[in-house]
C-alpha positions as CSV (number, residue, x, y, z in Angstrom):
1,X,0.0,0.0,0.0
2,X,1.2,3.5,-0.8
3,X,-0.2,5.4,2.0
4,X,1.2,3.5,5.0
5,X,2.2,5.0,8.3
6,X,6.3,4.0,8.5
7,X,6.4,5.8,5.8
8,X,4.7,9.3,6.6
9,X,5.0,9.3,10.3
10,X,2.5,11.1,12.4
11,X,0.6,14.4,12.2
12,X,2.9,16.0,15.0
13,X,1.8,19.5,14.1
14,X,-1.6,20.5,14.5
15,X,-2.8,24.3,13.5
16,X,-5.9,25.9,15.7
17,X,-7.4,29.3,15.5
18,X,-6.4,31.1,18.9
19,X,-8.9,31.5,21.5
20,X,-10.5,34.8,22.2
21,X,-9.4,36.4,25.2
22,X,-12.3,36.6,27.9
23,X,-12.4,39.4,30.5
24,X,-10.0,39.7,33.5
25,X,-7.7,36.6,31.9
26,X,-5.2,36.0,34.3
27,X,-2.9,33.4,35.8
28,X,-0.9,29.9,34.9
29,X,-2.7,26.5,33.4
30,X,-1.1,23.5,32.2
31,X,-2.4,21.0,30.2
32,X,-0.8,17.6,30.6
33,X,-1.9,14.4,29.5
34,X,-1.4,11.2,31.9
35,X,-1.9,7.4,31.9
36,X,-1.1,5.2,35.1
37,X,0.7,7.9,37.2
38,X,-0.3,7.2,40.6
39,X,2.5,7.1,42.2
40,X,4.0,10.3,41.3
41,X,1.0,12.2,40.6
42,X,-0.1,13.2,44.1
43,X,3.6,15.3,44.3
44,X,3.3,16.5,41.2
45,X,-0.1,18.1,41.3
46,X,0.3,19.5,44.9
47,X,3.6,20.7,44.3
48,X,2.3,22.8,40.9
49,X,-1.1,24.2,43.0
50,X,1.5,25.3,45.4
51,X,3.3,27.3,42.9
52,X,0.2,29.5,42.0
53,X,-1.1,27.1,39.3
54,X,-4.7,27.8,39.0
55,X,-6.5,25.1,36.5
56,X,-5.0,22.0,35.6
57,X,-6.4,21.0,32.2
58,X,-5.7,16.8,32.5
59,X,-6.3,14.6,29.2
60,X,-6.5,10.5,30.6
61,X,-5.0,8.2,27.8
62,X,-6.8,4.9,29.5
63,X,-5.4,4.3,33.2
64,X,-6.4,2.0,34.9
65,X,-5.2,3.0,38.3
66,X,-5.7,5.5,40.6
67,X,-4.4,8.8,38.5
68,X,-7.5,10.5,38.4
69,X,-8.9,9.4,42.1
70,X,-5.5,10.9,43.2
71,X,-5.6,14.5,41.1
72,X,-9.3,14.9,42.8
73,X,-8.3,14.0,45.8
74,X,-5.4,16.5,45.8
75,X,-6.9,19.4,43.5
76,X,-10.5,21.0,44.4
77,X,-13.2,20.9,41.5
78,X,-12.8,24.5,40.4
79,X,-8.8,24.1,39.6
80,X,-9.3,20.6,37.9
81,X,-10.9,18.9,34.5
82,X,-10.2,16.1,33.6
83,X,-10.7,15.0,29.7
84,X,-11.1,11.2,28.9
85,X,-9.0,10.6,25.8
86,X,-7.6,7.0,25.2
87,X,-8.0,7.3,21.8
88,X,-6.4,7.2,18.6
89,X,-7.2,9.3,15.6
90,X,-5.6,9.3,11.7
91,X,-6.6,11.3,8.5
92,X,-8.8,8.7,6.8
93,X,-7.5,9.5,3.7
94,X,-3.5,9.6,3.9
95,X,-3.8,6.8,7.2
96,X,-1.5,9.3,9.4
97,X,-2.3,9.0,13.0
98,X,-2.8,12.7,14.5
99,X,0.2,12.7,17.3
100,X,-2.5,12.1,20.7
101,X,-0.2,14.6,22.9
102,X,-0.5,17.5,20.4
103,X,-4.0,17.1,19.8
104,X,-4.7,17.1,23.9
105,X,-2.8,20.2,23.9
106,X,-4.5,21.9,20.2
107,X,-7.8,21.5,23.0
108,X,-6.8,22.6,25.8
109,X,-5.6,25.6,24.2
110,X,-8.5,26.5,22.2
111,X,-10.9,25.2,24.8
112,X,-9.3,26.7,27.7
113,X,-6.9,29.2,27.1
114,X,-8.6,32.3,26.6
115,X,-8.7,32.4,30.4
116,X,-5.3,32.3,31.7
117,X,-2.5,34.8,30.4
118,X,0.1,31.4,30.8
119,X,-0.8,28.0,29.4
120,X,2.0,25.7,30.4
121,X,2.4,22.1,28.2
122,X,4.4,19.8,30.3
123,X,4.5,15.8,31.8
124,X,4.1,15.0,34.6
125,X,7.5,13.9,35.0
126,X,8.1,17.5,34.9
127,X,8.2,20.1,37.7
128,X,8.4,24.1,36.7
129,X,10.5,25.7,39.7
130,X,10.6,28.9,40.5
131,X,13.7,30.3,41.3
132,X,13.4,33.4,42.8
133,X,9.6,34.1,42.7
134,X,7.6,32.1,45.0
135,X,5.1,31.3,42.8
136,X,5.3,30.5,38.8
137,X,2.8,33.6,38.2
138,X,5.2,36.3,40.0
139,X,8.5,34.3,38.1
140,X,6.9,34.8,34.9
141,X,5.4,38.9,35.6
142,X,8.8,40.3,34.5
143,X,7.7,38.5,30.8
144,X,4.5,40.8,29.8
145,X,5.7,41.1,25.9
146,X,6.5,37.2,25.5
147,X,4.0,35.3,24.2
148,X,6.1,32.1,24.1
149,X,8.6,30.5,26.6
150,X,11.2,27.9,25.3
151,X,12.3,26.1,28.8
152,X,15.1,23.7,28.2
153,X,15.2,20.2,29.8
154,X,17.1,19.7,32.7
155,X,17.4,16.2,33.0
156,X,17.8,14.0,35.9
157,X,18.4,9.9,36.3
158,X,18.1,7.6,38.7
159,X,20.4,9.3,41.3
160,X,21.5,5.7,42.7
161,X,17.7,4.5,43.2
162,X,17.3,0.7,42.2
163,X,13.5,0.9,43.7
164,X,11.2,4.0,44.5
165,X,12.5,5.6,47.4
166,X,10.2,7.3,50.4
167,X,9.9,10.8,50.2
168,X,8.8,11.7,46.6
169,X,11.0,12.8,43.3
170,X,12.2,16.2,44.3
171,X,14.0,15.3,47.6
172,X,15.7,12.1,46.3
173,X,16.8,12.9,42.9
174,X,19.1,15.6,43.1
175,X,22.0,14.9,40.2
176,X,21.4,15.9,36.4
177,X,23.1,15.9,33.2
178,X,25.9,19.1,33.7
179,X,24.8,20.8,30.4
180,X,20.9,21.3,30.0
181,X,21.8,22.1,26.6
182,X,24.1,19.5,25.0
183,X,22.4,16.3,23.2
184,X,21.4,13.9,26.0
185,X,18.9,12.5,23.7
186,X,20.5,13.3,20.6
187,X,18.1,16.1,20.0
188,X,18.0,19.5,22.4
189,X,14.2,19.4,24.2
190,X,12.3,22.4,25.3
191,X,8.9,22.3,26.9
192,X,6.9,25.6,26.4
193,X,4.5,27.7,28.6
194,X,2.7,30.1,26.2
195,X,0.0,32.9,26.1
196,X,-2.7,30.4,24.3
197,X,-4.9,33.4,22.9
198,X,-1.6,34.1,20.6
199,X,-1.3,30.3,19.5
200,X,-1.6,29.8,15.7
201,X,0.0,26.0,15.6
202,X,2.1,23.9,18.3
203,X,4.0,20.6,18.8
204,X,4.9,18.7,21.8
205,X,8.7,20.7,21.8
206,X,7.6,23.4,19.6
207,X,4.7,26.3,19.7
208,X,3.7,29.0,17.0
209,X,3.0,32.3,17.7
210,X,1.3,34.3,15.6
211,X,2.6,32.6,12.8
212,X,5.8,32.8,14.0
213,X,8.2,30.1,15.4
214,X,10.5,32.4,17.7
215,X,10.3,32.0,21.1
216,X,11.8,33.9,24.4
217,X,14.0,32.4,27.2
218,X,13.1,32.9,30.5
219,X,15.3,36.0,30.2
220,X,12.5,37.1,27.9
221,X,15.1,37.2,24.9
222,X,14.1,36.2,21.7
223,X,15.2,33.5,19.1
224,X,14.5,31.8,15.8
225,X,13.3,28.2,16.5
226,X,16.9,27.2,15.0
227,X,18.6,29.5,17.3
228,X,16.8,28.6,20.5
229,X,19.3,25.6,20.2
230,X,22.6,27.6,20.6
231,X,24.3,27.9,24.0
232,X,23.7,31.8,24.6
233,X,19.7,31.2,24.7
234,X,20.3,28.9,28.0
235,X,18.7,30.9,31.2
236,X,17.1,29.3,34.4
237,X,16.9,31.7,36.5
238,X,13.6,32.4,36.7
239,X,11.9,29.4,36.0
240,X,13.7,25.8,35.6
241,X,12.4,22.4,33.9
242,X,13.2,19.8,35.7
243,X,12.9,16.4,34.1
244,X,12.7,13.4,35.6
245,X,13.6,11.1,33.0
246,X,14.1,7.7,34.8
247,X,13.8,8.4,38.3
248,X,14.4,4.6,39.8
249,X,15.7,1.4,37.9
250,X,12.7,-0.7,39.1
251,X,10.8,2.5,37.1
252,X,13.2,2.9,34.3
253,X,12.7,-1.1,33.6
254,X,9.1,-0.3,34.2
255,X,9.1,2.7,31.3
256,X,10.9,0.3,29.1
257,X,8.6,-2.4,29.5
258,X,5.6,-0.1,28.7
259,X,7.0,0.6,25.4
260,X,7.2,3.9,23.0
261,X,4.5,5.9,22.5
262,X,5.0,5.7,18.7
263,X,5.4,2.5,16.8
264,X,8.6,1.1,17.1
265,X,10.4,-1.9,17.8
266,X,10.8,-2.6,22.0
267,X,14.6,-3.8,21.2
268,X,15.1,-0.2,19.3
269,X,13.0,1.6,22.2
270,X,14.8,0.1,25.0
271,X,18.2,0.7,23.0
272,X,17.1,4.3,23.0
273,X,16.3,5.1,26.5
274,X,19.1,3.1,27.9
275,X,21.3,5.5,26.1
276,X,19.9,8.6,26.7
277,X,20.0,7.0,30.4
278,X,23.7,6.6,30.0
279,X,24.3,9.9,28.9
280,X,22.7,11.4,31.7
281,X,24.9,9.9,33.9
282,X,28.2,9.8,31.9
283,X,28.5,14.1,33.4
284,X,26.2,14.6,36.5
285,X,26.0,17.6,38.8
286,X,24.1,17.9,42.1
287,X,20.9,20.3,41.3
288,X,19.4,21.3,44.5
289,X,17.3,23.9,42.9
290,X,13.9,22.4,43.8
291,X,15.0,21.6,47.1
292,X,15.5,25.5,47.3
293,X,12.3,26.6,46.5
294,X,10.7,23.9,49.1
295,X,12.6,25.6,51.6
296,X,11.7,29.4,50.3
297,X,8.1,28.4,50.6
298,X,8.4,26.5,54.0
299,X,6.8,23.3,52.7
300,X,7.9,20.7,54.4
């Protein structure tokens, strides 16, 4: 068959007509889409509401656990939806399959955005930290002309952990790859927080603003999508990405076992995140920046 998906790949770019800003806008979402987090998600989501986030926009891909139970335990109705959306879509005429992620985020945008200045589009193995500011809103207020942040990864391995330790991610995995902006996975990754009623077309790694592809650091200085990538475009200190790749080896086996989100061979998967796992931990520092900002904010 001509039109087969090896060939074409997925739709990873989806295009949306921003939303219209509604009165008195203001404030930080993020839209995140989860399956079978439950053991992390309870940290994640009260460590986020903590940091002035005020609606979590969640998109469920199937769990089968105790992920939502959790985030509604944790978060009060008025800061939380929650989207079903185990699904799987394709242009029925060229058989691509529309990338899930980007398509939770092209609706939480347009559905959601025009009430918050700040949409956020991260994982939730993925913790925004403030780093001067005690809250994300006042670490992003010095940012009024942005309308796109480019945050690179910071991104953390297993920190010695065979299985999960007590205590949660941010106080037991403290070391990181040195340089946030070499090739850990072979590719540089940025996540993105953006002001959604400005969003013309977006990617998991990648947002367009007003037809443009230039984004700002958390400096607020401005770059070409090309350019984002060069080592002068690195700041953190405002607001830094944390990524917890791997966390644990019982998880990291775990993460392999699940598979790749896109279709792929396990053997080439596995070969894949065992390397970028590896080169994580070939140049580590000790990052205690989240540590910090639990102790700025007195949470113990």
């Amino acid at each position: 068959m001509l039109w087969k998906l090896p060939i074409f790949g997925k739709i990873s770019k989806i295009g949306i007509t921003p939303p219209d800003p509604q009165p008195d806008r203001a404030g930080v979402a993020i839209a995140a889409i989860v399956r079978n987090e439950a053991r992390h998600i309870e940290e994640w989501a009260h460590f986020h509401a903590r940091a002035g986030v005020a609606h979590f926009v969640i998109y469920d891909n199937g769990s089968t656990d105790a992920t939502v139970a959790l985030l509604r335990d944790v978060l009060p109705p008025p800061q939380l939806s929650i989207m079903p959306w185990a699904q799987v879509f394709s242009d029925a005429r060229m058989g691509r399959e529309i990338h899930n992620q980007v398509l939770a985020y092209a609706h939480a945008a347009r559905n959601f955005g025009g009430y918050f200045r700040w949409m956020a589009f991260i994982d939730v193995d993925e913790f925004l930290i403030p780093k001067r500011a005690d809250s994300l809103p006042g670490a992003l207020a010095h940012l009024g002309e942005c309308h796109s942040i480019s945050l690179p990864w910071h991104m953390f391995g297993r920190s010695g952990h065979v299985a999960p330790p007590q205590g949660g991610v941010l106080r037991n995995y403290r070391r990181r790859a040195s340089d946030p902006m070499s090739n850990v996975r072979g590719v540089r990754a940025f996540k993105c927080i953006v002001d959604p009623c400005h969003l013309t077309a977006l990617r998991v790694h990648s947002m367009e603003i007003d037809g443009s592809e230039a984004s700002c650091n958390d400096r607020g200085e401005s770059a070409s999508l090309r350019d984002r990538n060069r080592p002068e475009f690195y700041s953190a200190g405002h607001v830094q990405l944390n990524h917890y790749y791997t966390r644990s080896e019982e998880e990291l086996a775990a993460k392999i076992g699940r598979g790749p989100n896109l279709r792929a061979k396990n053997e080439e998967y596995e070969r894949k995140v065992r390397r970028t796992v590896a080169n994580i931990e070939a140049d580590e520092v000790e990052d205690l920046s989240a540590l910090d900002y639990l102790a700025r904010i007195g949470w113990e």
